[in-house]
C-alpha positions, 0 to 999 in steps of 0.5 A: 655688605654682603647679603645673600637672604634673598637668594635660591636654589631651584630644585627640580625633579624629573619624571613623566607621565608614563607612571600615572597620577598616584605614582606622580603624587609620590614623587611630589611628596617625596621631592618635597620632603627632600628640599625641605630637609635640605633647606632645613640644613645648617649646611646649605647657606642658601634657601632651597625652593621646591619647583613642581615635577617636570614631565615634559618637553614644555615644562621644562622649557618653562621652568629654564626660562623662569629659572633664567629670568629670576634675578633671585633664582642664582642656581638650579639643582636637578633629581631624576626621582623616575626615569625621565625620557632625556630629549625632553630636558634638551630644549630647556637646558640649551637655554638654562643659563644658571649654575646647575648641580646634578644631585644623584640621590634616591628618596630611600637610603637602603632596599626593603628587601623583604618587601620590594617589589616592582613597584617600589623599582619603579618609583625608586629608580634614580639609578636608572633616571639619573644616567639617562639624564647624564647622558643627555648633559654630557653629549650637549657638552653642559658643565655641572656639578655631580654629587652622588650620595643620600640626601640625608647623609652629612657629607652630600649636604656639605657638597651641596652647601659649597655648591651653592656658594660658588653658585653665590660667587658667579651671581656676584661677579655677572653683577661687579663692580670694580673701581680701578682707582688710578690705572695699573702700576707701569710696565707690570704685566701680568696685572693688565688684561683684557677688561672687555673679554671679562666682562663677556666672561665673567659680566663683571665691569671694570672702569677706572677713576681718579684719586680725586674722586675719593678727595670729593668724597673725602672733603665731606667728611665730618668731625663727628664721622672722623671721631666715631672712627678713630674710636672704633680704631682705639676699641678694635685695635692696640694702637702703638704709642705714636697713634695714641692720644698726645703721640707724635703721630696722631695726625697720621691716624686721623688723616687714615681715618678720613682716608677711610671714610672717604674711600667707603663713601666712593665705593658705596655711592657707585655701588663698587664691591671691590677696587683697586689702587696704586702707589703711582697715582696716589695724588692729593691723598696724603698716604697709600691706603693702609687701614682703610684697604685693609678694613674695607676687605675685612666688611667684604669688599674686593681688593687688588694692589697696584692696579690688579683689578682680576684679583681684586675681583676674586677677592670679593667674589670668594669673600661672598662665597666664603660668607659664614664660614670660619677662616679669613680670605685676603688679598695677597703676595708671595713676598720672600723665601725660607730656604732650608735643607730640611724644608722650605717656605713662603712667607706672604705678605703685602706693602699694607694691605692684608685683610685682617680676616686672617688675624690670629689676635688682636692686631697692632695699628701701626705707623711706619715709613713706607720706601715707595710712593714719596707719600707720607707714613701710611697707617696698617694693621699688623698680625700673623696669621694661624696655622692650618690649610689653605689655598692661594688662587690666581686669575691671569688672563692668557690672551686667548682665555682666562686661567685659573691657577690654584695651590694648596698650601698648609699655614704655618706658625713662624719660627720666629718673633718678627719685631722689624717686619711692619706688615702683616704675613702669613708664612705657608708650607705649599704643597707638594713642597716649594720647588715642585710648587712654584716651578708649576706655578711659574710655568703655569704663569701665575701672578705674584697677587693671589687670594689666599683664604683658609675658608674655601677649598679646591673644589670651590675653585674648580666649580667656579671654573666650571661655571665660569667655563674657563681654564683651571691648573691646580697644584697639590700634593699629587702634582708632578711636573711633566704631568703638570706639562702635559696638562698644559699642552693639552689645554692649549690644544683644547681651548684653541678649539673651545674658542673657535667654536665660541 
């Protein structure tokens, strides 16, 4: 469901003929031995593939363009290894459409200093090399990731690792797919926007089908299909009595099954990697999509509930970023409240369709009564969630751009046994606490569905923003709300005047 082995990293570096043949065979070698040490990383997910050195205006034209119109080229990493005249680099990065991450390294960790001489300054300055080209990307306003250490070192291989999977993430969405499986629940609004602007932004399509759709698909299923599923349900998960064999309720399982198989079928012969559906436009299907949703997000498909069609999109998207990594990523809701004078809390949940990714066991398939959509009793998994850091984020669209809102929260171990609650949840502390927290959120306008995951971090979030070029508000520990105002006021001037000019 989701492959990224065909997928690269460019890695180009700067110089100029200025220094001579033997000069510029050391600088060959010596980018060479760095990509082959990054790509040997365990860090770095994506393969990196050496470029030769550019040292003029026309190769690196050349290089951007290739870059551009290789489908498997999903990002570009550049080292100044020299000096390399910035004037050569405008003409190709004016052009350079992919993601790109500035790696302010140096071949040599540390000075010989009994041995260095001018020679070793010349080929060893990418502290002269680097700035001259910063200053080159930042007078041609180009967002890109910086990262300043020694390639070797742990910590930068980790940066560039992350890098590369937001790099991962804008490839998947310039090419999403999503299916609006009936239209977004009546008169909700922060679930609507603007479908056109985002695929201008984004180049993610975002189109709408019938219930009835996913009935052809499901009236092609076969009793050997169904069979198959119900085992792996009965392997995978500890089934309530009325979901067993001979329960009174063993229909309901079977008929989530088809709900399924028929739902994958859909998605996969229109080629959608997320989708959305709603408790309004349900039509001949028996019960809201429970299991199937939830199961479906659990191989990486996107998911957004009642018509929410920007979440489900980030859920996909961070899913592909997230891929290999420990800890889940799920559609969610902040659902209900745990006021206390000492501490306050969220408990995130959803009517079913939490991504069993972020199960802390085995979780319970179960059947309850579900008091909204007049269907019958829908199939869901139910869990908790573990403890630990993680990150809810939100796209809403503001009418004049889209905003990306973020907020750090620490999960947490509910105080607890919840024997009534028939869903599964997650219950989190956020940060810096609840009323600084959701008193931001709620001026910055996020919506009640996010994308809560425990595998990416902020900085994920705010390289995504950057190459996605559209506002990002983070709420953490050091956030403050007049400060957090004045952000905001400060953006609205800013992109006022960004769109003009786009």
């Amino acid at each position: 469901m989701i492959d990224i082995s065909k997928k690269e990293i460019w890695f180009l570096t700067g110089s100029q003929d200025l220094y001579g043949e033997e000069t510029l065979k050391q600088v060959a070698a010596d980018s060479q031995e760095v990509v082959k040490g990054l790509d040997a990383s365990k860090h770095i997910p994506i393969k990196i593939v050496y470029k030769p050195t550019v040292k003029s205006p026309s190769e690196i034209l050349q290089v951007c363009q290739d870059a551009n119109s290789n489908p498997n080229c999903i990002g570009v990493i550049t080292w100044m290894h020299t000096f390399s005249p910035a004037k050569m680099w405008i003409g190709g990065l004016n052009i350079l459409n992919k993601p790109l991450c500035h790696l302010h390294t140096q071949f040599n960790a540390e000075i010989p200093w009994e041995d260095i001489d001018m020679d070793y300054m010349n080929l060893h300055q990418s502290a002269h090399g680097d700035r001259e080209f910063g200053f080159i990307m930042s007078r041609l306003r180009k967002k890109r990731k910086v990262i300043v250490g020694h390639w070797k070192t742990e910590r930068v291989q980790q940066r560039l690792g992350m890098w590369t999977r937001v790099a991962l993430g804008w490839d998947e969405i310039q090419n999403l797919k999503v299916a609006r499986i009936g239209d977004n629940m009546r008169e909700v609004a922060v679930t609507e926007g603007d479908k056109v602007e985002a695929q201008m932004r984004f180049g993610m399509s975002v189109n709408a089908y019938d219930s009835s759709d996913v009935i052809a698909h499901m009236d092609k299923v076969t009793d050997d299909e169904l069979e198959a599923l119900i085992k792996v349900y009965e392997e995978s998960y500890n089934l309530s009595d009325r979901l067993k064999e001979g329960g009174e309720q063993r229909q309901s399982l079977y008929d989530a099954a088809k709900i399924e198989l028929g739902l994958r079928s859909f998605l996969d012969a229109g080629g959608f990697k997320a989708f959305t559906d709603t408790f309004e436009n349900l039509g001949e299907l028996k019960q809201l999509p429970g299991i199937a949703t939830q199961r479906l997000m659990a191989d990486g498909y996107g998911f957004g509930g009642e018509g929410d069609w920007k979440t489900a999109a980030m859920t996909r998207v961070m899913k592909v970023m997230a891929y290999g990594l420990e800890g889940g990523t799920s559609f969610m809701e902040d659902y209900t409240y745990h006021f206390t004078p000492e501490k306050s809390y969220v408990l995130g949940s959803h009517m079913l369709e939490i991504c069993p990714t972020i199960s802390d066991g085995k979780p319970s398939c179960e059947i309850h009564p579900l008091g909204i959509g007049g269907k019958e009793d829908p199939v869901r998994l139910v869990f908790n969630s573990p403890a630990g850091p993680a990150i809810n984020a939100s796209l809403v669209d503001m009418g004049n751009r889209f905003r990306l809102i973020v907020n750090e929260v620490e999960a947490v171990k509910p105080m607890a046994d919840l024997p009534k609650l028939p869903v599964a949840r997650v219950l989190w502390d956020c940060k810096p606490d609840l009323d600084i927290a959701a008193t931001a959120w709620i001026l910055a306008g996020g919506a009640h569905h996010t994308v809560y995951t425990q595998a990416l971090t902020t900085e994920c979030m705010e390289d995504f923003a950057d190459i996605a070029g559209i506002e990002l508000l983070v709420i953490d520990q050091n956030t403050n709300i007049r400060q957090f105002k004045d952000t905001m006021n400060a953006n609205e001037a800013y992109y006022h005047i960004f769109n003009r000019r786009n």
